[in-house]
C-alpha positions in Angstrom: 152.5 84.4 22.3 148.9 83.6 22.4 146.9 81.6 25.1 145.9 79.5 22.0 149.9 79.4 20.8 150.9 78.4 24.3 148.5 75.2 24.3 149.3 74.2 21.2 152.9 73.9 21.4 152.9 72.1 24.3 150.6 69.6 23.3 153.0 69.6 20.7 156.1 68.7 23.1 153.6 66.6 25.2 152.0 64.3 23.1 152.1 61.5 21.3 155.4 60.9 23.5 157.6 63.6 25.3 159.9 65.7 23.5 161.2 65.7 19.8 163.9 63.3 19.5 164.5 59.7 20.1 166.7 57.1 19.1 166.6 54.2 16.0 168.6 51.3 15.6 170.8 51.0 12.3 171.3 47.2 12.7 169.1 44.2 13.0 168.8 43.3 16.6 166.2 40.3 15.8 168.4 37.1 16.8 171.2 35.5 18.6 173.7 36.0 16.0 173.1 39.8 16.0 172.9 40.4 19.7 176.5 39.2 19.6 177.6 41.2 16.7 175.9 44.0 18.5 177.0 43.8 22.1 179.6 40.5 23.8 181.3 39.3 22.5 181.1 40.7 18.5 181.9 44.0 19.9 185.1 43.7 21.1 186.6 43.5 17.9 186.0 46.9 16.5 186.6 48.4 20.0 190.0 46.8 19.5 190.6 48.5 15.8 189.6 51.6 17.3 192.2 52.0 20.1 195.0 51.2 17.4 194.0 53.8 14.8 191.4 56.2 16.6 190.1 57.4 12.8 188.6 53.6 12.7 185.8 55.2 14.6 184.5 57.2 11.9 184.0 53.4 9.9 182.8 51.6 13.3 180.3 53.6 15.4 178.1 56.7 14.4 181.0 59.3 15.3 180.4 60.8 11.8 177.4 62.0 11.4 176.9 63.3 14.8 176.5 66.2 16.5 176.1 67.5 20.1 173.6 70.3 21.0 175.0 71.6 24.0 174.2 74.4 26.5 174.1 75.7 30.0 170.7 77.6 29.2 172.2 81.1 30.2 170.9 83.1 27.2 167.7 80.9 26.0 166.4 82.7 23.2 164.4 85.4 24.4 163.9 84.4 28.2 167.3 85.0 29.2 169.1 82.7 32.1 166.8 80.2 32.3 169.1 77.5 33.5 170.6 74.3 31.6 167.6 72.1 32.7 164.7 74.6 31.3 166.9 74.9 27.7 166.3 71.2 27.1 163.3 71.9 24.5 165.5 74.6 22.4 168.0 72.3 22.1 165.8 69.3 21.3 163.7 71.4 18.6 167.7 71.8 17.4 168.4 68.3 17.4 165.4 67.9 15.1 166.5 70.6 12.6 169.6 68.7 11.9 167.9 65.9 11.5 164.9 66.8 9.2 167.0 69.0 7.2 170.5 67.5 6.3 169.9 64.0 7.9 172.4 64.2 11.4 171.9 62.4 14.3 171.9 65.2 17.2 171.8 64.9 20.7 170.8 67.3 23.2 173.5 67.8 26.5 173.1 70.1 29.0 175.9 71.1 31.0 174.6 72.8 34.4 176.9 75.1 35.4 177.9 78.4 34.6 181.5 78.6 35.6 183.4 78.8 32.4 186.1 76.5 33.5 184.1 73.6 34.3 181.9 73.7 31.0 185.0 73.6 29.0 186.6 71.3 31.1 183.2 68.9 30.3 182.4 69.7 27.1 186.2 68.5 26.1 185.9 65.4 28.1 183.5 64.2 25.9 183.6 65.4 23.1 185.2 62.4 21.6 182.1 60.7 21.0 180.9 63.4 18.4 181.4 64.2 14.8 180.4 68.0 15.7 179.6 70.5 18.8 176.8 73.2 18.4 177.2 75.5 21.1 173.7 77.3 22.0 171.9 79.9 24.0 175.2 80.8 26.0 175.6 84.4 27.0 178.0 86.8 26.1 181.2 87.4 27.2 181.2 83.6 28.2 180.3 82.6 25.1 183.5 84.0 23.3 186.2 82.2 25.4 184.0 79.1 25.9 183.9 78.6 22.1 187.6 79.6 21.7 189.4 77.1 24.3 186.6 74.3 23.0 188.1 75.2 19.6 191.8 75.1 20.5 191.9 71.8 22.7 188.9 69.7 20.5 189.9 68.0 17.1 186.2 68.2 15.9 183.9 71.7 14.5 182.8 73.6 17.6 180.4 76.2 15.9 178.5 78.9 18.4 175.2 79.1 16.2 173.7 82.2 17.6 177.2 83.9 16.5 178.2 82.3 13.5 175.1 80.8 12.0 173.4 84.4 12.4 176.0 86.1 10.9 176.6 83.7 7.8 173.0 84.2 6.8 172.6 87.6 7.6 175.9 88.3 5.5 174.5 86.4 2.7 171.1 88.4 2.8 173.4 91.7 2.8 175.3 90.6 -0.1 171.9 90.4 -2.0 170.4 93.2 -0.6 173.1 95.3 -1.8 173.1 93.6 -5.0 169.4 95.1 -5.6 170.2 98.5 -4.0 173.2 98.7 -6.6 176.0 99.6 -3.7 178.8 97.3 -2.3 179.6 96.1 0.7 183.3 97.9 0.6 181.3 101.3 -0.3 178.5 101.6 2.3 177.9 102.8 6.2 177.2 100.1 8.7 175.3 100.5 12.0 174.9 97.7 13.9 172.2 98.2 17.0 173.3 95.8 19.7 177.0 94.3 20.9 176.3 90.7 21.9 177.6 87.4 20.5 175.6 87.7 16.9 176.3 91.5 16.6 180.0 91.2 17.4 180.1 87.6 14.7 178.5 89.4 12.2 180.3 92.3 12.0 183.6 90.3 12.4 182.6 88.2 9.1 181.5 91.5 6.8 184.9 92.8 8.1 186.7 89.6 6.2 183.9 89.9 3.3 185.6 93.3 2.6 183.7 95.8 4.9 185.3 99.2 5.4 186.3 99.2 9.1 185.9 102.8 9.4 182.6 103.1 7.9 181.4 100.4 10.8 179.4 101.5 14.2 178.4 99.3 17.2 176.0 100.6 19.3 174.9 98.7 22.8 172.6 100.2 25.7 174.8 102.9 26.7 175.2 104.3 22.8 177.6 104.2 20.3 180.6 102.0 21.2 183.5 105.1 20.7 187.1 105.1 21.4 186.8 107.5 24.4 184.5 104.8 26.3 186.3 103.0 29.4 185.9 99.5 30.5 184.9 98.3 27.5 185.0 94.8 26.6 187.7 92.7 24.7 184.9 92.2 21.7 183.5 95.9 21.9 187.3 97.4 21.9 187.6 96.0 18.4 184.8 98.1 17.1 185.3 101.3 19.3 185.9 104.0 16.2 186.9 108.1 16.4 183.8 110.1 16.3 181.3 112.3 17.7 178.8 110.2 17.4 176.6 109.2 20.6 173.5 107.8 20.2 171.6 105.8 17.5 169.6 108.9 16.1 173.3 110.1 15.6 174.7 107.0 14.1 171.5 106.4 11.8 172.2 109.6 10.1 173.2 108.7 6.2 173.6 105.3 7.1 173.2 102.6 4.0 172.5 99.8 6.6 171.0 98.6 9.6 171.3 95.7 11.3 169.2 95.2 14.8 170.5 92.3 16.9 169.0 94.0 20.1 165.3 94.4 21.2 161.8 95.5 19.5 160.9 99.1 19.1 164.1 101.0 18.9 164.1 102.9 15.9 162.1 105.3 15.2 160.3 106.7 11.6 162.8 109.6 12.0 165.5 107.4 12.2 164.5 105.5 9.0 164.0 108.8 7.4 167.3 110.0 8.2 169.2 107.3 6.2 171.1 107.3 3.0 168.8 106.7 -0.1 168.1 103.0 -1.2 168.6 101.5 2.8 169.0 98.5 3.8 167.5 97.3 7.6 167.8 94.3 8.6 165.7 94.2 12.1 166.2 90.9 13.7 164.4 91.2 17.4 162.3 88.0 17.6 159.3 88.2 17.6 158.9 92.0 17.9 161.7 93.9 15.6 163.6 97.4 16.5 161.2 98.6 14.1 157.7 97.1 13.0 158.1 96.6 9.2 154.8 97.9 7.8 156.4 101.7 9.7 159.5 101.1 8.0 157.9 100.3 4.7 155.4 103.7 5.1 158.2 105.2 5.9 160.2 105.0 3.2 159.4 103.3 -0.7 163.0 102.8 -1.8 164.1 100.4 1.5 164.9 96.7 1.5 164.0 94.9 4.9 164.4 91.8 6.5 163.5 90.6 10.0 163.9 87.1 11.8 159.8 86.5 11.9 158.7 83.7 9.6 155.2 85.7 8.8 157.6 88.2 6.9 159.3 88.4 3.6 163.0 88.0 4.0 163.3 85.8 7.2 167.2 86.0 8.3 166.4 82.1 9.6 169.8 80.4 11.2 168.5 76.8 9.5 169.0 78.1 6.2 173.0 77.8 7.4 174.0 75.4 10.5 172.6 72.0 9.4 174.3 72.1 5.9 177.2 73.9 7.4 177.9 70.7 9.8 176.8 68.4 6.7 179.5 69.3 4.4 181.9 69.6 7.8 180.9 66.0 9.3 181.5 64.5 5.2 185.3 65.5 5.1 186.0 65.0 8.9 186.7 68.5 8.8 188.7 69.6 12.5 187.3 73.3 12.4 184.7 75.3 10.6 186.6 78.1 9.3 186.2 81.2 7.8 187.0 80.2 4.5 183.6 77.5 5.5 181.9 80.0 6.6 182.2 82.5 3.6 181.6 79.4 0.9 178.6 79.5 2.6 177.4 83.0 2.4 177.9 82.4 -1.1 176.2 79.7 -1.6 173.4 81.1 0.1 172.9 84.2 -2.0 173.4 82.9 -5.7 171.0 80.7 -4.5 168.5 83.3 -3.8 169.3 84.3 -7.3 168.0 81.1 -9.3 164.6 80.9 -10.1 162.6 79.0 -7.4 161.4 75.7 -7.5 157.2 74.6 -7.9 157.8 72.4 -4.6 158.8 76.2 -2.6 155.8 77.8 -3.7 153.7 75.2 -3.3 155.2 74.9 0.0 154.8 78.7 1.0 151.7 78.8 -0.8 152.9 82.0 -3.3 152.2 81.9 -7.2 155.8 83.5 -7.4 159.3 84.4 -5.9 161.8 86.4 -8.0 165.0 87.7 -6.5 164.6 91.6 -5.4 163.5 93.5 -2.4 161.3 91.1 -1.1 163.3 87.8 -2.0 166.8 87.9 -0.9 167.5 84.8 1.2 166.4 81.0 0.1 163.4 79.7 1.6 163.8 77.1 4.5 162.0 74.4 3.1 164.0 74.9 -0.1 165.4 71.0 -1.1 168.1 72.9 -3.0 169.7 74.2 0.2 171.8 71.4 1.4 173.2 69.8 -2.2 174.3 73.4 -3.0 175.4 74.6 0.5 176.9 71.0 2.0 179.4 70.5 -1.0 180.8 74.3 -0.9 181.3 73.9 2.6 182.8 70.8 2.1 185.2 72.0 -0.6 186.4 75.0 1.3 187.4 72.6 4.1 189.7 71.0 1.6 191.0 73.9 0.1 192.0 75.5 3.2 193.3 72.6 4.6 191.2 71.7 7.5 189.5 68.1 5.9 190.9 64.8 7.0 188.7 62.8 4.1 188.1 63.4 0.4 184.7 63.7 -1.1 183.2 60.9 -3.5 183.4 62.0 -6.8 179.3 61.6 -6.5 178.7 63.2 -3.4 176.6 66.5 -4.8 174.3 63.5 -6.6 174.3 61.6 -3.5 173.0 65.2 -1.4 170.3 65.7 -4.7 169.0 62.5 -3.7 168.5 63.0 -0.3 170.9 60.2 0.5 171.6 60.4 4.6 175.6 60.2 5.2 176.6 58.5 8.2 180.1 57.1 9.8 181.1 54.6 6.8 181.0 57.0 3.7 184.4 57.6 3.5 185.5 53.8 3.8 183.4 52.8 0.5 
């Protein structure tokens, strides 16, 4: 980051108030009369509906369209364990991404502690006052179990973002990628550089997509994850495969795909070189990939890429996914985000890539065009199509599979066109 970069953003966090997120009233509060409706002794009456039927706080109080940010700051982005208090601007600039982009109220909470047993043991206790959880910036292996007792004891979506949001949109960029290559996803050779929470989510959802276990490789600092390896990991031990294959110059060898969810500068031209025909990488160290792209692209002419840098083409960007995932969620009271959710969504995402683009994106990006192909395969973030396309498929997988405790309005996909904000009462018009 530049010395200019680092100024900037915080006078960005600085001024003209601290942070990115503060709180609005949805009710007069200008007389008497409603400082008793709001407060004593008005209040009391909905509190009392709510401790006979519990759902009556979906119609009485914000529960509905909110969502809780919440971390202990073990894993923050790039910087590593930087402590739940130092985390609080990631999970702000979160807040504000569901916010600005599919119109939930999110609040930040930091839990400081990293004793697995006590987080979960907090993040249940109050996790009645939320539509949603978003776990964030948690490291691996706590991450796993954290999200799965959270999951198992809360009646609400408890969705790990850097596993599950990555690996939705990275799936739905592979989809397309593929698409444009001509190969399938049941057909080609995976390697995936790196073993943590993303690399194990995404390779777990390609696997229910249809992936051919056996043509799958995980590779983490000591090499390829094989089935002669001791002590590995629970999450590792599922991708441990038969082969003579040691190190990444090995696994690149005829691969079709790539996917870095590690650190910059690990691949070589070589390695590139060595692949099957028509490739696929997808390099998503941030800010500096496992490959720089203009090498890759010298490299070889017949290679689709895709990093996590904005300045890019094909930027595998988590907000293309979590903030419509939790819209369509939050608007059936769904209890879980499932995978049947979170394939609706990969979907979604790539036949939306397909459709030609809107004036508004590329007036927005400042391009004169974007066609689907080898430098378009994932929506744009500032696309208004995303979350009136994603939201309702999400929405309508939940019901399908059984997991929504509300119907939708026969006008909700009109309402989400309109850029109509959903809160606790839309399911008690």
């Amino acid at each position: 980051m530049s010395e200019r970069l680092k100024r900037d953003s915080l006078e960005y966090h600085a001024l003209p108030v601290p942070g990115k997120i503060s709180i609005e009233l949805t009710k007069p509060a200008e007389t008497m009369r409603h400082l008793a409706m709001a407060y004593s002794p008005g209040v009391a009456e909905p509190c009392s509906q709510i401790a006979h039927d519990p759902s009556l706080a979906y119609r009485y109080t914000g529960k509905g369209n909110s969502v809780a940010v919440i971390s202990n700051g073990t894993a923050v982005l790039g910087l590593g364990n930087l402590g739940a208090l130092a985390s609080k601007p990631v999970m702000e600039g979160k807040a504000l991404l569901f916010k600005r982009f599919a119109d939930i109220n999110a609040i930040d909470v930091l839990v400081d502690t990293q004793d697995v047993d006590t987080f979960v043991n907090t993040v249940r206790a109050i996790s009645c006052t939320y539509g949603g959880i978003n776990l964030e910036d948690i490291k691996a292996p706590e991450c796993f179990e954290i999200e799965r007792r959270l999951q198992a004891c809360c009646d609400i979506p408890v969705f790990h973002d850097d596993q599950h949001g990555t690996a939705i949109v990275t799936a739905a960029g592979l989809v397309n990628a593929l698409e444009v290559q001509e190969k399938s996803l049941e057909d080609v050779t995976v390697v995936c550089l790196g073993a943590g929470a993303a690399a194990v989510a995404c390779m777990n959802l390609l696997l229910e997509m249809g992936a051919d276990p056996s043509r799958m490789m995980m590779l983490d600092r000591q090499g390829v994850i094989h089935s002669k390896r001791d002590n590995l990991s629970e999450q590792k031990a599922l991708f441990a495969v038969d082969t003579d294959k040691r190190t990444l110059d090995d696994a690149m060898k005829g691969a079709d795909v790539l996917i870095g969810l590690s650190g910059p500068d690990l691949v070589s031209a070589d390695m590139v070189r060595s692949m099957a025909p028509r490739p696929i990488i997808f390099a998503c160290s941030n800010p500096n990939p496992e490959i720089n792209r203009e090498l890759a692209l010298a490299t070889r002419d017949d290679l689709i890429m895709a990093t996590g840098r904005s300045d890019y083409p094909n930027q595998v960007n988590n907000v293309l996914g979590f903030p419509f995932i939790f819209r369509g969620a939050l608007d059936v009271r769904a209890s879980t985000i499932n995978e049947a959710m979170k394939i609706a969504t990969v979907k979604a995402l790539a036949q939306l890539a397909r459709e030609p683009v809107p004036e508004s994106v590329l007036d927005a990006y400042s391009v004169v065009e974007l066609e689907f192909g080898p430098y378009y395969i994932l929506p744009k973030p500032m696309d208004p199509r995303l979350m009136p396309i994603i939201a309702p498929a999400v929405a309508k997988a939940a019901i399908e599979s059984g997991v929504a405790r509300a119907p939708l309005d026969e006008d909700y996909e009109e309402q989400l066109w309109g850029g109509v904000g959903f809160g606790a009462d839309r399911n008690w018009r």
